[in-house]
C-alpha positions as CSV (number, residue, x, y, z in Angstrom):
1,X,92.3,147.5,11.7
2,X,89.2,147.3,14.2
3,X,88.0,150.5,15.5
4,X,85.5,151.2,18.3
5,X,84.2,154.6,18.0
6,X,82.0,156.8,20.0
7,X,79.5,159.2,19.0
8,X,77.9,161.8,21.3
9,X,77.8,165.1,19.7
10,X,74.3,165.3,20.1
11,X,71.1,163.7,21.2
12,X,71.7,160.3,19.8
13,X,74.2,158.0,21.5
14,X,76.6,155.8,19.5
15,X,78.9,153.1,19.3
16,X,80.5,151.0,16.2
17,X,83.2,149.2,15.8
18,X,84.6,149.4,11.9
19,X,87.0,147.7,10.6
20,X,89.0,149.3,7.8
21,X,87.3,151.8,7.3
22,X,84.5,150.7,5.3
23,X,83.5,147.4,6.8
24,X,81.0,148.2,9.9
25,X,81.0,145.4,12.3
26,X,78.6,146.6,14.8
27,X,76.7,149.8,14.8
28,X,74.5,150.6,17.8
29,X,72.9,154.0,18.5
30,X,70.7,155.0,21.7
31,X,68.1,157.5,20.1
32,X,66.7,160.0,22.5
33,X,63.9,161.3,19.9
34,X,61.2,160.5,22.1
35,X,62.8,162.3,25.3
36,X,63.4,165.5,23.6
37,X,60.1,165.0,21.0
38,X,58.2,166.4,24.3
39,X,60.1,169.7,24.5
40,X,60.0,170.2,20.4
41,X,64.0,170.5,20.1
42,X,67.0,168.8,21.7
43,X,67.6,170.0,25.7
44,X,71.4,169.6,26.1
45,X,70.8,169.2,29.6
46,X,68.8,165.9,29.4
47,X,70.9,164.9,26.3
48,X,74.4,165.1,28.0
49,X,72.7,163.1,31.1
50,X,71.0,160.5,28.9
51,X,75.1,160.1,27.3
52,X,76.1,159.2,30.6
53,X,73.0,156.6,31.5
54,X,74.2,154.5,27.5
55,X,77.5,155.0,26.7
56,X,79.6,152.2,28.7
57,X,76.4,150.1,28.5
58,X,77.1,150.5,24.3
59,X,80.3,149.7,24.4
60,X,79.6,146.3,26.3
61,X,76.9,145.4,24.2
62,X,79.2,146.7,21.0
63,X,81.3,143.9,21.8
64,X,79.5,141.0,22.5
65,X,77.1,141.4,19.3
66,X,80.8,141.5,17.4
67,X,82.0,138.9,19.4
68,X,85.0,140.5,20.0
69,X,87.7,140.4,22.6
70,X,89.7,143.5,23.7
71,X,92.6,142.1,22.2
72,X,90.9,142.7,18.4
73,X,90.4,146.0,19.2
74,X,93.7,148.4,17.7
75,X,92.4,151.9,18.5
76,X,89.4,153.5,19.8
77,X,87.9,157.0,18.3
78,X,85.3,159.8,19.2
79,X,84.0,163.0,18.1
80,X,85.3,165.7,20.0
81,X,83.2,168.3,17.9
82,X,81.5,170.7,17.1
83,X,78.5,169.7,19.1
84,X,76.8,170.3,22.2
85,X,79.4,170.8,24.8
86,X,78.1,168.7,28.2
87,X,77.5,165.3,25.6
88,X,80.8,165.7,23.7
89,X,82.4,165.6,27.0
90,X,81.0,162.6,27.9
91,X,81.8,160.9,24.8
92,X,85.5,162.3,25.2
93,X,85.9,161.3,28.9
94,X,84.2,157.8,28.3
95,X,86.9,157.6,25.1
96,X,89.8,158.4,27.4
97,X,88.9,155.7,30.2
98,X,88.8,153.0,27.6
99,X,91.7,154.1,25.9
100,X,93.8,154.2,28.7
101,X,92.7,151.0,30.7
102,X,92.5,148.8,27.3
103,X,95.7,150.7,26.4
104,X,95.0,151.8,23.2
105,X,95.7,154.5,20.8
106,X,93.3,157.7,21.0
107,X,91.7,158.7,17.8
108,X,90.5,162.5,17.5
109,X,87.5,162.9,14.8
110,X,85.5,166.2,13.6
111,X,81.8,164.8,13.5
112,X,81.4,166.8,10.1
113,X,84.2,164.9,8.6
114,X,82.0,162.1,9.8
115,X,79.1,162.4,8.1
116,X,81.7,163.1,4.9
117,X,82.7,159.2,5.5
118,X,79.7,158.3,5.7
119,X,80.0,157.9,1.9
120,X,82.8,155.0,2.8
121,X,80.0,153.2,3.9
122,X,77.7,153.5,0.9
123,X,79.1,150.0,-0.5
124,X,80.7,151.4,-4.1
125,X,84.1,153.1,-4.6
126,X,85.1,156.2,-3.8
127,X,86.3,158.1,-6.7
128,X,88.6,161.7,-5.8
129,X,88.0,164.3,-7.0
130,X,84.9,164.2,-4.2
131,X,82.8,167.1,-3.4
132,X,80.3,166.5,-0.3
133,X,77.3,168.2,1.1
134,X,76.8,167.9,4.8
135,X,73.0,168.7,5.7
136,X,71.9,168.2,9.0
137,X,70.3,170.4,12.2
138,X,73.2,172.1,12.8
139,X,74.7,172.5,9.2
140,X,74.6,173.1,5.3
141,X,77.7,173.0,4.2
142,X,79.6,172.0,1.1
143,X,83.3,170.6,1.0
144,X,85.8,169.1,-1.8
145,X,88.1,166.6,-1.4
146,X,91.2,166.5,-3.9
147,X,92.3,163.1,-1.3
148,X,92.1,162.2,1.8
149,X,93.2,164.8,4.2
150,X,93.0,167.5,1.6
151,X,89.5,169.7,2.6
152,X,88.3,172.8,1.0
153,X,85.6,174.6,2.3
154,X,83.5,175.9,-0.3
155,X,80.7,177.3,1.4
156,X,77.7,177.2,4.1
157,X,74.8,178.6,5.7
158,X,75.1,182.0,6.9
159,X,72.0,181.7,9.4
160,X,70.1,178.3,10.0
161,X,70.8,175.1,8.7
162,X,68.7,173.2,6.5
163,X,67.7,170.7,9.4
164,X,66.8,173.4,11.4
165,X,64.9,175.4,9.4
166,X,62.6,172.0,8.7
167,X,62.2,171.7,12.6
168,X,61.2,175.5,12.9
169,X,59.0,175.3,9.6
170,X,57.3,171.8,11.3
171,X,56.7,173.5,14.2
172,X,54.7,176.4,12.3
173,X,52.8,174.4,10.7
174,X,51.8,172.2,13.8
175,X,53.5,169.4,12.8
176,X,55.9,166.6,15.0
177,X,59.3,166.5,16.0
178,X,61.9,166.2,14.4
179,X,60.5,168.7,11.3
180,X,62.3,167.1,8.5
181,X,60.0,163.3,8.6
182,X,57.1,165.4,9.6
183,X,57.5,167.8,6.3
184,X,58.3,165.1,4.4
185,X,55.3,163.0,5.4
186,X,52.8,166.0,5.1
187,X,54.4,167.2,1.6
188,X,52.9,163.9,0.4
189,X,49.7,164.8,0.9
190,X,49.5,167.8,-1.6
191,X,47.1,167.4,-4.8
192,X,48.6,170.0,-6.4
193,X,52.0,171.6,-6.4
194,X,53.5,173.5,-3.4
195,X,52.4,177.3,-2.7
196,X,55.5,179.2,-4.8
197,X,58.4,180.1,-1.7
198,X,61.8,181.8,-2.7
199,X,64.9,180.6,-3.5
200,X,67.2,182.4,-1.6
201,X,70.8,183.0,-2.9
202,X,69.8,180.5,-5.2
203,X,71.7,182.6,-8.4
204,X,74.1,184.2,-6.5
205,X,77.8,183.0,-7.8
206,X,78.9,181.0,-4.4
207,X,78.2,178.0,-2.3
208,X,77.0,179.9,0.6
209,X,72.7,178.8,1.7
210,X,70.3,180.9,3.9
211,X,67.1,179.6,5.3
212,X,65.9,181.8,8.0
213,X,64.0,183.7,5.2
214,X,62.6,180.8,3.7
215,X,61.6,179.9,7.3
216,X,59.7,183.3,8.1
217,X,58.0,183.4,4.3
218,X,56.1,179.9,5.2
219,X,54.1,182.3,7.5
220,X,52.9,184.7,4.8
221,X,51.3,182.7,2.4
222,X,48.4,180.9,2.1
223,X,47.5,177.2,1.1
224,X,46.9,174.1,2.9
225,X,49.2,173.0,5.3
226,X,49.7,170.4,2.5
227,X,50.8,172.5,0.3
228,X,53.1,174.8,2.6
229,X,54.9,172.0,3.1
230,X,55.5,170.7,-0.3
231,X,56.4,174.4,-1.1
232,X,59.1,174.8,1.3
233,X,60.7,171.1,1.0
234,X,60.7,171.7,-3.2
235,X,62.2,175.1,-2.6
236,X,65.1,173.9,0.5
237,X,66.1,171.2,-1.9
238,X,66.3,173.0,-5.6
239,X,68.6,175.3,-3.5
240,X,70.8,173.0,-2.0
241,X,71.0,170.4,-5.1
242,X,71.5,173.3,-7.5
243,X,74.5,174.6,-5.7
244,X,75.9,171.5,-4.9
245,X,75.9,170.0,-9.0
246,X,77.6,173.5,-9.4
247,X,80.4,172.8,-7.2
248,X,80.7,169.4,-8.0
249,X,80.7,171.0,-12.1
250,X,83.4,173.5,-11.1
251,X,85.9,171.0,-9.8
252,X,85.1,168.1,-12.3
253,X,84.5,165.8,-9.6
254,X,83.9,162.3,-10.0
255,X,81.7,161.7,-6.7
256,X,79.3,163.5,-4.4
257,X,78.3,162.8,-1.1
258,X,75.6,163.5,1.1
259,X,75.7,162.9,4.5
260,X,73.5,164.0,7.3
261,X,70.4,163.6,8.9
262,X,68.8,165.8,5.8
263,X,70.5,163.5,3.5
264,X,67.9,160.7,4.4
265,X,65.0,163.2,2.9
266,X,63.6,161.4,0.1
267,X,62.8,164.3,-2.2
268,X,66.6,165.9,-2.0
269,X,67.8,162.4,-2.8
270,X,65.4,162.4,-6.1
271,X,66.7,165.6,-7.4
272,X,70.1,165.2,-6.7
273,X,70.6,162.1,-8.8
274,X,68.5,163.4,-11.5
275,X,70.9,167.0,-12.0
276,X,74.0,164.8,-11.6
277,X,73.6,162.8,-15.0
278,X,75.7,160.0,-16.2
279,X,78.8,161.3,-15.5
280,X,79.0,161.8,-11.3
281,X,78.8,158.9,-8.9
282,X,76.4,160.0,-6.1
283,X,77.2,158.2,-3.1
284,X,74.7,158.4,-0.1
285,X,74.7,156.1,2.7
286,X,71.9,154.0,4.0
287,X,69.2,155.6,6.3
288,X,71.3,154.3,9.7
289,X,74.3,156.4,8.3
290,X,72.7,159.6,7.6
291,X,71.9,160.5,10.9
292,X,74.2,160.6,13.8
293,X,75.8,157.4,14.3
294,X,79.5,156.1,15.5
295,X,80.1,153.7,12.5
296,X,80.8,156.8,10.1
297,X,82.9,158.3,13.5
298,X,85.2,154.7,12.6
299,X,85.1,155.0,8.9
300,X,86.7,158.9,9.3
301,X,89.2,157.6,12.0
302,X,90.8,154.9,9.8
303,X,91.6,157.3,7.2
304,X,92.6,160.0,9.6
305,X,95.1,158.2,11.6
306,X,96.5,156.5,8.2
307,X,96.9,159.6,6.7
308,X,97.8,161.5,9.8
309,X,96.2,164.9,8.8
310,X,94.0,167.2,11.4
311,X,91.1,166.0,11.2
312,X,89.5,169.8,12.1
313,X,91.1,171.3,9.3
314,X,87.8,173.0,8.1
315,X,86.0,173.0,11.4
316,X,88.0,173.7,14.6
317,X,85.3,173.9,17.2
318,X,86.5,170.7,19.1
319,X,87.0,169.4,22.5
320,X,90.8,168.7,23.6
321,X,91.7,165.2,23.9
């Protein structure tokens, strides 16, 4: 089953077409880093208008690099949310067309069940019981899967996500858009260890994060901006790996995944398969498949519409198709 899906919750702009969920064809995204890199953060203005300037564009260039003719394409799928509202409507609306002049079924897909496929592409089997962490700018949250279709929600941020908290924490320190390279880069540059930050809600006996602390403490102590940053990336991760090998302890689950643009940070991805041992296949998808992209959008939509469950069981914020 060939899929062409359609990502536009956010700033980047993508189309894939995936075949069976797990083999990615095509995979094109239209990054608008440098655009917003000017105004420090994403303006959904600009973003929504830039959607509009790539999408169909995408798509035609989708299908020529597969070499593929309408007539191999079964379904088409988009993300209809959560997101910023003006570019998932262009994503939906450009879905619709297609669907209806190609004539072809119309696949619904929550972006964070997404970036929860994104493990599909990783390459290995997917063993269930899964528990996945979804880290990103807009999101730090952590979700089981018994099989697919069956979510539990096990807990998130109560205040900023982990993504956003590097941007805000980048832009303290005076370093570039987007925060979480920027940290990353800088964080490698310390001698010594990190200046000591807190680890909040680290012991506390649920799955729930909080980062707008973390965020304001970077201001009150003193070090090199070196050393600030390796302080507060060491500190965001040993939260969020800590409570995600406890979760994935509780249920006895045979896989993790990480998905989302934090996912790609080198440091988290260290830590993460050091707690999990021998006995917990950590699954995390190449760099292209950690930040927004379309291809996971195709993976999701093959096991959606084969298992026919709502795929905004844990997250209904979505546009009506």
């Amino acid at each position: 089953m060939n899929i062409l899906a359609i990502e536009s919750s956010c700033d980047d702009c993508g189309v894939a077409i995936v075949k069976d969920g797990v083999d990615v064809i095509v995979n094109l995204v239209a990054s608008q880093e440098k655009i917003h890199a000017k105004f420090g953060g994403v303006v959904p203005e600009v973003a929504s208008r830039e959607h509009l300037r790539t999408v169909f564009p995408l798509v035609d260039l989708a299908l020529t690099k597969a070499k593929l003719k309408l007539s191999d394409i079964d379904a088409i799928a988009v993300t209809t949310g959560p997101g910023l509202l003006g570019s998932l409507l262009v994503g939906v609306h450009a879905a619709k067309t297609l669907a209806w002049l190609w004539n072809k079924p119309l696949i619904s897909v929550n972006h964070l069940q997404g970036h929860v496929y994104s493990g599909w592409l990783a390459g290995e089997k997917v063993e269930f019981p899964v528990v996945a962490l979804v880290a990103s700018g807009g999101h730090t949250e952590i979700i089981s899967m018994g099989k697919h279709g069956d979510y539990k929600y096990l807990g998130g941020t109560v205040d900023d996500a982990i993504g956003e908290a590097f941007d805000k924490t980048a832009r303290r320190l005076g370093l570039g858009y987007p925060g979480g390279p920027a940290i990353s880069k800088e964080a490698e540059l310390a001698k010594g260890p990190g200046v000591e930050l807190p680890r909040p809600m680290l012991k506390e006996e649920n799955y729930n994060f909080s980062f707008s602390g973390l965020k304001t403490a970077v201001t009150r102590v003193e070090g090199s901006r070196s050393e600030i940053a390796k302080g507060f990336e060491d500190a965001a991760v040993e939260v969020v790996a800590t409570k995600l090998l406890r979760a994935a302890n509780q249920i006895q689950a045979k896989t993790i995944i990480i998905g989302g643009g934090v996912a790609a940070n080198r440091r988290l991805r260290e830590v993460i398969k050091i707690l999990s041992g021998e006995n917990m296949k950590v699954l995390i998808p190449d760099m292209k498949y950690c930040t927004d992209n379309a291809a996971m959008i195709g993976a999701a939509a093959y096991f959606v519409s084969s298992k026919k469950k709502n795929p905004g069981q844990w997250y209904n914020t979505e546009v009506q198709i």
